[in-house]
Steps between C-alpha positions, in 0.01 A plus 500: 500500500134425539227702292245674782245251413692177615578691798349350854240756663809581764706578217249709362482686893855589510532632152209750536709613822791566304622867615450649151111392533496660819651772393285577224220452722601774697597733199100427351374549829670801624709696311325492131121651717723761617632616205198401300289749773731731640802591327382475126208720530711746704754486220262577248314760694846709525617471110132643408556836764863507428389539116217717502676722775797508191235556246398761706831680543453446876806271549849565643779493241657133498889497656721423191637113575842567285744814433367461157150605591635811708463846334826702500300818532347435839810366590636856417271637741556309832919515429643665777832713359845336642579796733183501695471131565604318867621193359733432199374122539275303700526159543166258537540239709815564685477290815433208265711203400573644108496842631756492738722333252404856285600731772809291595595528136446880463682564814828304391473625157397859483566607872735740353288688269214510755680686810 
């Protein structure tokens, strides 16, 4: 393979067309502004509020992300006792693909114990 400088001005044409030039064109032309203008300031405006409004005490509790994070107390507090609830189990997604393979098992498998 020729090095770019023993390359014919034609040559020279197509390779700057190459779709990855192009494509960076458009990236430093369009996308990097927007994020440079838009989407970075707005990013930092919202991690200064969200921390002062948590300095400030002002700030909704965060939603645990694991069961390890979750406080058996307040769980203690929202249990509804056995006797009073409508449901012994509720199934998410029922009408789904994985889901209906749930209720068809429970149904075969603990019909019995159910009705």
């Amino acid at each position: 393979m020729k090095s770019t400088s023993e390359l014919t001005l034609s040559q020279k044409q197509k390779l700057k067309n190459t779709p990855q030039t192009s494509l960076f064109a458009i990236f430093s032309a369009v996308v990097l502004p927007i994020w440079l203008i838009i989407l970075l300031p707005l990013t930092i405006i919202y991690l200064i509020i969200t921390k002062i409004l948590s300095l400030l005490g002002l700030r909704k509790q965060k939603v645990p992300k694991s069961p390890a994070e979750i406080d058996s107390s307040s769980m203690e507090a929202t249990k509804v006792p056995k006797d009073e609830r409508e449901f012994d189990l509720v199934i998410y997604g029922a009408t789904g693909f994985t889901g209906n393979f749930l209720c068809e098992y429970l149904a075969k498998n603990y019909y019995l114990i159910v009705c």
